[in-house]
C-alpha positions in Angstrom: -13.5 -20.8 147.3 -16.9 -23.1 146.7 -16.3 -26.5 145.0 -18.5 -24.6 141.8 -16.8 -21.8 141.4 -13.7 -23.6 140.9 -15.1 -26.3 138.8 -16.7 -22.9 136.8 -13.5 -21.8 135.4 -12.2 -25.5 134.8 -15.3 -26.6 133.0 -15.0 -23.6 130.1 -11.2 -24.6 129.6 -10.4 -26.4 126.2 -8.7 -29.3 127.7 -11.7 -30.0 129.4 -13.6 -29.7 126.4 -11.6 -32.1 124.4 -11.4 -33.9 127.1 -15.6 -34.5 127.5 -16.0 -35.4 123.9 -13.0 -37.4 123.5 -14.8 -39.8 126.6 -18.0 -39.4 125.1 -16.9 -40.3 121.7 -15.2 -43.5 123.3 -18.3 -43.9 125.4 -20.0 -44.0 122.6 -18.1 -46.2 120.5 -17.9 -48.5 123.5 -21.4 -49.0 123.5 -22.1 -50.0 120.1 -19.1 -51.9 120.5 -20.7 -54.2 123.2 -23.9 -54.1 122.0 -22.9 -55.7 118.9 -21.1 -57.8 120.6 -23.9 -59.4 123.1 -26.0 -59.3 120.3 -23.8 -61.6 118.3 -23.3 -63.9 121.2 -26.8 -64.2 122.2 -27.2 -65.0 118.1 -24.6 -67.8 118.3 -25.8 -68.9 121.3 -29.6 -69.2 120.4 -28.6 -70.5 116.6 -26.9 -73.2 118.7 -29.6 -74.4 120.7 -32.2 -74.4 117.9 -29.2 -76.4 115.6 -29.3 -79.0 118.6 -33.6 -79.0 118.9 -34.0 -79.3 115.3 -31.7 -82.7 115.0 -33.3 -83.9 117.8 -36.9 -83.4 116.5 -36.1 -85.0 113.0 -35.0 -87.4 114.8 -38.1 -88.3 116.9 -40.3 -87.5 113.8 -38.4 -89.3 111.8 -39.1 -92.5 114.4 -42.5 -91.9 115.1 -43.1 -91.6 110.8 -41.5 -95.3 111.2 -42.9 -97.0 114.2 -45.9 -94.8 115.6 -46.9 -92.3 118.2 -46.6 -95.2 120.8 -42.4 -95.8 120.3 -42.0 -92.0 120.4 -44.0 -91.3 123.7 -41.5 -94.2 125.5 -38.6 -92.6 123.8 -39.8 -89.0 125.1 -40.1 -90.4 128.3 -36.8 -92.0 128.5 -34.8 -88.7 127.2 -37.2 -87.0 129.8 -35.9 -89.3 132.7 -31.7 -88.5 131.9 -32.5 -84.8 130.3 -30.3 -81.9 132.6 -31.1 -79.0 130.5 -33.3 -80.6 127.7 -37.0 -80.2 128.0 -39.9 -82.3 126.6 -43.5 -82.5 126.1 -45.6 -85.2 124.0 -49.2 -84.9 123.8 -52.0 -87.2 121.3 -54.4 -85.4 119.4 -56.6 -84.4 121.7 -53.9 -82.5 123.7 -53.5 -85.3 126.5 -50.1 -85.3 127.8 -48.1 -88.7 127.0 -45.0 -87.9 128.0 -42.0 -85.2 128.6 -40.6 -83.5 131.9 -43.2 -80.1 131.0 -45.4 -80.3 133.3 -47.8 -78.6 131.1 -47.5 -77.3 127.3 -46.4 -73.8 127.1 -49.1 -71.7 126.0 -46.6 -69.5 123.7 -45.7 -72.4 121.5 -48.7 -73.8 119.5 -49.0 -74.7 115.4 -48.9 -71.0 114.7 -45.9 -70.3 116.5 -43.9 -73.2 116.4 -40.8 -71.2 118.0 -41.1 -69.1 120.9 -39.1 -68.2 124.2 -41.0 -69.4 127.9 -41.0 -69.3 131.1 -41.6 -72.8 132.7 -41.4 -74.3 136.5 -38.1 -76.1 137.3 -39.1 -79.0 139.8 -35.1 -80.0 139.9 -34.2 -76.3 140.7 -36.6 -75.8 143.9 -40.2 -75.5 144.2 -41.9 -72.7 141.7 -38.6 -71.6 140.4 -39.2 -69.8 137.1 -36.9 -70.3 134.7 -36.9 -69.5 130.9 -36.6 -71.8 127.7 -36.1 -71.4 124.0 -37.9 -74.3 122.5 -39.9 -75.5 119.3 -43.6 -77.6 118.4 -43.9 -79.8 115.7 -46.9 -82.0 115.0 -46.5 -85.5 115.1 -47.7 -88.4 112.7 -51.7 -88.7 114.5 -52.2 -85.3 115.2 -50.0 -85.2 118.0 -47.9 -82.2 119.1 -44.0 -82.9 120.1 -42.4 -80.1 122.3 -38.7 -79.8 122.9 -37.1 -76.7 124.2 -33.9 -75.9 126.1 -33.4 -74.3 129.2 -31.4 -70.5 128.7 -31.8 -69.2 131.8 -27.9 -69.1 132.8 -27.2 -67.5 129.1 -30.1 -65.0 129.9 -27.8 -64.3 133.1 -24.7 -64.3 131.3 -26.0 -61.9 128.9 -27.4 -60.0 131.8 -24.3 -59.9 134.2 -22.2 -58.9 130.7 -24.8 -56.1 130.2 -24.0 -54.4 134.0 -20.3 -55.1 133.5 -20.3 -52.8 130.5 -22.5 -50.2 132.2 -20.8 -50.0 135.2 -17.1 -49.3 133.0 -18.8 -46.9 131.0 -19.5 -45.0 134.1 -16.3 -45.3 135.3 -14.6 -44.2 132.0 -17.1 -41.2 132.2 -16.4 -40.2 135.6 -13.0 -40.9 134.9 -12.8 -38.9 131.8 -14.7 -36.3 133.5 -11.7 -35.9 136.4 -8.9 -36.3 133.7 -10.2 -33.3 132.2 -11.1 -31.2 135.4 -7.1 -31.9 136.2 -5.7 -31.4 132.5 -8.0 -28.2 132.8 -6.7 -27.4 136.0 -2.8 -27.9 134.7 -3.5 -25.6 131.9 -5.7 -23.1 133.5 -2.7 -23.3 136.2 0.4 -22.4 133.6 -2.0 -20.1 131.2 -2.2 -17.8 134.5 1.4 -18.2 134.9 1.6 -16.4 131.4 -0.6 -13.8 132.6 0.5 -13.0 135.3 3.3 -12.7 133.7 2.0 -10.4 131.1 0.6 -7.8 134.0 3.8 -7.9 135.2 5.5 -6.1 132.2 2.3 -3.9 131.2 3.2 -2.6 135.1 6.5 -1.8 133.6 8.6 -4.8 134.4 10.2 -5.8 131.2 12.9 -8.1 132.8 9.8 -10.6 134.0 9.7 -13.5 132.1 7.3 -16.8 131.5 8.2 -19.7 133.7 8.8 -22.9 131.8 7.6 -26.0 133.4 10.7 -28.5 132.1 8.3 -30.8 130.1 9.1 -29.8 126.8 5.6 -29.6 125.6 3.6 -26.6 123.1 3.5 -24.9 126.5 7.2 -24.8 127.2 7.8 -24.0 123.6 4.9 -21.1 122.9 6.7 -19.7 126.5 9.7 -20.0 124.8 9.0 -17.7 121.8 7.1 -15.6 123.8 10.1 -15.2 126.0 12.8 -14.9 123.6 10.0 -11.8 121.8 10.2 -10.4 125.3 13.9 -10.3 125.0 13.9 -8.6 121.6 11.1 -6.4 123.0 13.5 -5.3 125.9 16.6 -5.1 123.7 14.4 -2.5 121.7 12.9 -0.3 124.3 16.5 -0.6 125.7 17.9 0.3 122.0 15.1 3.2 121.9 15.8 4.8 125.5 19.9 4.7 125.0 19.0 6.1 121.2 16.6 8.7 122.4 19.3 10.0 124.7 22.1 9.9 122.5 20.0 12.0 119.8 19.1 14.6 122.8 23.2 15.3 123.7 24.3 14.2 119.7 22.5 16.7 118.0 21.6 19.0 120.9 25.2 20.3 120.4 25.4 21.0 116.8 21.9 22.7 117.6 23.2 25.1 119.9 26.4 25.4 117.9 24.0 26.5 115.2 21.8 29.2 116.9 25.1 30.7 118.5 26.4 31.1 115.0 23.8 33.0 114.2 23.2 34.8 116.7 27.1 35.9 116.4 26.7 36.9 112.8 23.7 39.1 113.9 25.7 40.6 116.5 28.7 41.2 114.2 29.7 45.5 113.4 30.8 43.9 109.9 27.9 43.3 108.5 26.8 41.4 105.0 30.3 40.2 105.4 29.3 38.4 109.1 26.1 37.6 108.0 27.5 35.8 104.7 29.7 33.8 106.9 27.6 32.6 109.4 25.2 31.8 106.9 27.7 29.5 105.3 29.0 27.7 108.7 25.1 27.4 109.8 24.6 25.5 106.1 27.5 23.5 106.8 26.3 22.2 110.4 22.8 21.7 108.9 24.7 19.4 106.4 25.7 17.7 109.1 22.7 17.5 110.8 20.4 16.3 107.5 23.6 13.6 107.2 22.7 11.7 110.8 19.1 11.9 110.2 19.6 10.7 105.9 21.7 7.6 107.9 19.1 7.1 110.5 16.8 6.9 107.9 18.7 4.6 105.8 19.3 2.0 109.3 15.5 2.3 109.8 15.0 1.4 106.1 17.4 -1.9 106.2 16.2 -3.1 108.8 12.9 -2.8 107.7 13.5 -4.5 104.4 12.4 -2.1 102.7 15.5 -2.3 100.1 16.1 -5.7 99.4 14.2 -5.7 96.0 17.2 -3.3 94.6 19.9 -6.4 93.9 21.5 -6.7 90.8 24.5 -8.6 89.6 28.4 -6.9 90.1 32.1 -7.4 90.6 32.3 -7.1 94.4 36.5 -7.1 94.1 35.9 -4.1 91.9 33.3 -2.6 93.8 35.9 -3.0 96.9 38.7 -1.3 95.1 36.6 1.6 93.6 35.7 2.6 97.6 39.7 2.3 98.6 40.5 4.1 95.6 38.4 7.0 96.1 39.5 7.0 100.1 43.3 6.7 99.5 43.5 11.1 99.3 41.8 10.7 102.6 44.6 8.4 103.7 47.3 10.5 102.8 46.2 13.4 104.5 46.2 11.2 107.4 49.6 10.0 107.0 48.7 6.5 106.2 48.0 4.1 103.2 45.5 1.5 101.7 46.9 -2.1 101.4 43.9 -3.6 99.0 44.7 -7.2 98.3 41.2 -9.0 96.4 40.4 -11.7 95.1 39.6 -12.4 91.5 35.8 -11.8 90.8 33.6 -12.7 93.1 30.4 -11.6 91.6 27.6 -11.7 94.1 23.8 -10.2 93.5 23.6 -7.7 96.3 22.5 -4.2 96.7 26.2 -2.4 95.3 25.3 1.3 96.5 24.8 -0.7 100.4 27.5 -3.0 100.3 30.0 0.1 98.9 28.4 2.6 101.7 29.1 -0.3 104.4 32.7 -0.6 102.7 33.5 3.3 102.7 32.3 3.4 106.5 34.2 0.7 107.5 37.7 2.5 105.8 36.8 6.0 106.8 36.3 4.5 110.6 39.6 2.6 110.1 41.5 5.4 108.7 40.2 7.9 111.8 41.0 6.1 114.4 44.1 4.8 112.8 45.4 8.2 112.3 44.2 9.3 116.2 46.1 7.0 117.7 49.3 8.0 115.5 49.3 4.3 113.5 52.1 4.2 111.0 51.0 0.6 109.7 48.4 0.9 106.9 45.0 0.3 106.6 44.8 -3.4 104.7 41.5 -4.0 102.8 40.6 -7.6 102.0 38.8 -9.4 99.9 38.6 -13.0 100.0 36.1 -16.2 99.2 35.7 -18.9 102.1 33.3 -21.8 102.7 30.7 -19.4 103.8 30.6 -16.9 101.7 32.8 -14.3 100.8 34.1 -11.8 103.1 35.5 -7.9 103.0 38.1 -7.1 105.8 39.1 -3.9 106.6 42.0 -3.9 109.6 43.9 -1.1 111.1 46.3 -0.4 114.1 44.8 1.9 115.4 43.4 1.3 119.2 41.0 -0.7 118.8 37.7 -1.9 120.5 38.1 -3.5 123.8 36.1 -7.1 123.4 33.0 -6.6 125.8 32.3 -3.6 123.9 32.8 -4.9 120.4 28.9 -5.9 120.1 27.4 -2.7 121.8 29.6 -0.9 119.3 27.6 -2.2 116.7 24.6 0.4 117.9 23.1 2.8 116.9 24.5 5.8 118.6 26.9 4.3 120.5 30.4 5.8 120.5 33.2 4.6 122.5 34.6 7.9 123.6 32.6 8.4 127.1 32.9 12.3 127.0 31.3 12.6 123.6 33.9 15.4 122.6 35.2 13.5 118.9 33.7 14.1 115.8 31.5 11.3 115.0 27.9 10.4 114.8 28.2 6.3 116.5 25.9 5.6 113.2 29.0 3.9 111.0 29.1 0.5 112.2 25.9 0.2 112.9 24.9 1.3 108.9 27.6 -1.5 108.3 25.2 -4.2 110.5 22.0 -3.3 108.8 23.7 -3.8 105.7 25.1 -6.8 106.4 21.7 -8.2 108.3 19.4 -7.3 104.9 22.0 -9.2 102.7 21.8 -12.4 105.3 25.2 -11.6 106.5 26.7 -10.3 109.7 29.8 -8.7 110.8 32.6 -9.5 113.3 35.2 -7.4 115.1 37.7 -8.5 115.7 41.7 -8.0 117.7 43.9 -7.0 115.6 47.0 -7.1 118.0 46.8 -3.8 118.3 44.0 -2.3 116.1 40.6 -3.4 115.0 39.7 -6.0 112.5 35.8 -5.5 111.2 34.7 -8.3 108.9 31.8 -8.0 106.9 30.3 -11.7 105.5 28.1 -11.9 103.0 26.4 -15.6 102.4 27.3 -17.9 99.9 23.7 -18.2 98.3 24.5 -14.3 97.3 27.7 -15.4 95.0 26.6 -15.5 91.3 29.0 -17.8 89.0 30.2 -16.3 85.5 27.4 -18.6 83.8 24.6 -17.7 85.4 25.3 -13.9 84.8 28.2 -11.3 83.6 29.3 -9.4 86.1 27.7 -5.8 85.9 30.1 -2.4 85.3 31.3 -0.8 88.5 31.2 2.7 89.2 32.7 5.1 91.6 30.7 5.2 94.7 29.4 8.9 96.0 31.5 10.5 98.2 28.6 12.0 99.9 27.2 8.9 99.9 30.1 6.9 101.5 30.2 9.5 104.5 26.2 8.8 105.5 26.5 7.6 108.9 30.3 7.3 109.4 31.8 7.7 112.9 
């Protein structure tokens, strides 16, 4: 590839960018920087040199005011004779020289510009050297003209040599801000392809690819990081959808069938209104059944959504608990079993009660069917109880349980332990319980319950209302209908 077309795609990246006006912002500043700076100098510098040459003038005046013109031209000459930097020029009225190293009186001092910068031959220095001077005139007592100046020719080179110094760093930081930004560019241009590469990797159809982090730790790692943990959720759905979408084709594919055969037996029937009648009544009873998975579906699409949470008001939950075990303790005795409730005095929490009862009645009825499967004597215990998180409802049985690799899957929609399918059940119970649980803040564990299954749903603290900041509300019998949706 040509050296532009790579420096193209680095030169439109932001880092290079930022990079350019960050340097030409310090250039910048750097400049004015030094040029105050050498202007101030030079200022010091020359204020010092005219400081010196005007207390030597008043000086000389002042002698010459005292003893005359002829005093001050021997004194001139002397100074003249031991001067190393100093220069001097004394001339009478008439302009004659008298005295002074100046060879000649420089023609850009005079009475109308008594202060002036010059240029002036160094005889000590090598023939015609032209150096430069700061100096002053001043008319003398006679009409005379006194000159005295002071060589600056190595502060003009100071100032000069200080002047190349700073252009040559400011070239260097540019050229050095310039490659800091073609590599910062090149860095992020480097790991931003990373990412998309990444990303035509999964629109291909590979969701398992992810972003590779670099290790450093920066906004780079950690905007990879959300993005990958968002591709995980993404996965887990598509993976949710697909095993979903499969489970609806063979769940409800069966009660389908079921429910065309029906009627296509009643038609075929010799009896009759009689057939007809009764394979109208088993068809309504399957669509129940049907209209029950989809009302539950509906219901988990709902929770998790959020689309409930503004329906909270203030109740007993220990009542609450023991109107759902009341109402399923018939159920229990036709299987044979019985509900141990042991609760805990008033815990009034502001929650949604018809959700929190619905995830209690599917967490007995699931206890109390598999319980009575697997030919459990022991009964069903439903708890109650405040701890330091929260407050938490326990329903355990001894029944067979959920092996503990599958204890989280159960907790899906559509998922149902039994391989072949053949039990009653819709896989939509302890997921309803989850979606509960996750729009109240709260979770749920299963857990061994040597045998049997102990599901624990925990709702947070921050939902427990104390007796003064509200009454709890009047419970009420949960649904039966209701308390079914979803169970399995």
């Amino acid at each position: 590839m040509a050296l532009p077309d790579r420096i193209g795609p680095l030169a439109r990246t932001t880092a290079f960018r930022l990079a350019l006006l960050y340097v030409a912002l310090f250039v910048a500043a750097s400049a004015l920087i030094a040029a105050v700076l050498i202007w101030r100098t030079n200022a010091l510098l020359t204020d010092q040199v005219l400081r010196a040459l005007r207390g030597e003038r008043d000086e000389m005046i002042l002698a010459a005011e005292v003893r005359g013109l002829e005093p001050l031209s021997a004194l001139v000459a002397e100074r003249s004779r031991l001067a190393t930097g100093t220069l001097y020029f004394l001339a009478d009225g008439r302009g004659n020289k008298l005295a002074g190293n100046l060879s000649r009186k420089p023609p850009e001092l005079d009475a109308a510009h008594p202060g002036a910068l010059f240029t002036y031959a160094s005889a000590s220095r090598g023939s015609g050297q032209q150096r430069t001077a700061a100096g002053m005139a001043t008319a003398t007592p006679g009409g005379g003209l006194l000159i005295l100046a002071r060589d600056v020719e190595d502060q003009k080179r100071l100032a000069e040599t200080i002047r190349r110094l700073f252009l040559w760093c400011f070239g260097f930081l540019t050229l050095a801000g310039l490659g800091g930004g073609m590599l910062a560019g090149r860095i992020l241009l480097k790991r931003i392809e990373a990412v998309a590469a990444t990303s035509r990797t999964i629109m291909a159809g590979d969701l398992a690819r992810r972003i590779p982090l670099a290790g450093s730790g920066d906004e780079i790692d950690d905007l990879a990081g959300h993005l990958n943990a968002m591709l995980d959720r993404i996965e887990q759905l598509m993976n949710g959808m697909r095993e979903v979408s499969d489970n609806i084709a063979h769940d409800l594919k069966t009660p389908l069938n079921r429910l065309r055969s029906r009627a296509e037996a009643a038609l075929r029937d010799d009896r009759g209104g009689e057939a007809w009648r009764e394979g109208l009544e088993r068809t309504i009873e399957e669509a129940d059944e049907i209209i029950k998975t989809f009302n539950a579906l509906l219901l988990i699409a709902r929770l998790e959504a959020g689309a409930v949470d503004q329906s909270f008001d203030t109740f007993d939950l220990a009542a609450t608990v023991r109107d759902v075990a009341e109402l399923y303790e018939p159920v229990a005795e036709e299987a044979h079993l019985s509900l141990a409730v042991a609760v805990c005095e008033g815990p009034s929490v502001r929650a949604n009660r018809e959700l929190i009862g619905q995830a209690v009645a599917n967490l007995i009825d699931n206890a109390i069917k598999y319980a009575a499967r697997a030919g459990a004597e022991a009964p069903v215990e439903v708890v109650v109880a405040e701890v330091a998180s929260g407050v938490e409802i326990r329903v355990a049985d001894r029944g067979p349980g959920i092996a503990s690799e599958d204890r989280d899957r159960a907790l899906r929609r559509f998922v149902r332990l039994d391989v072949s399918r053949s039990k009653p059940g819709t896989g939509l119970g302890l997921s309803l319980v989850a979606a509960v649980a996750r729009l109240h803040g709260g979770s749920v564990r299963l857990e061994d319950n040597g045998p049997g299954l102990k599901a624990t749903l925990v709702l947070p603290a921050r939902l427990i209302v104390s007796k003064a900041e509200g009454a709890p509300g009047p419970t009420r019998a949960i649904d039966r209908e209701k308390t079914h949706a979803g169970s399995g």
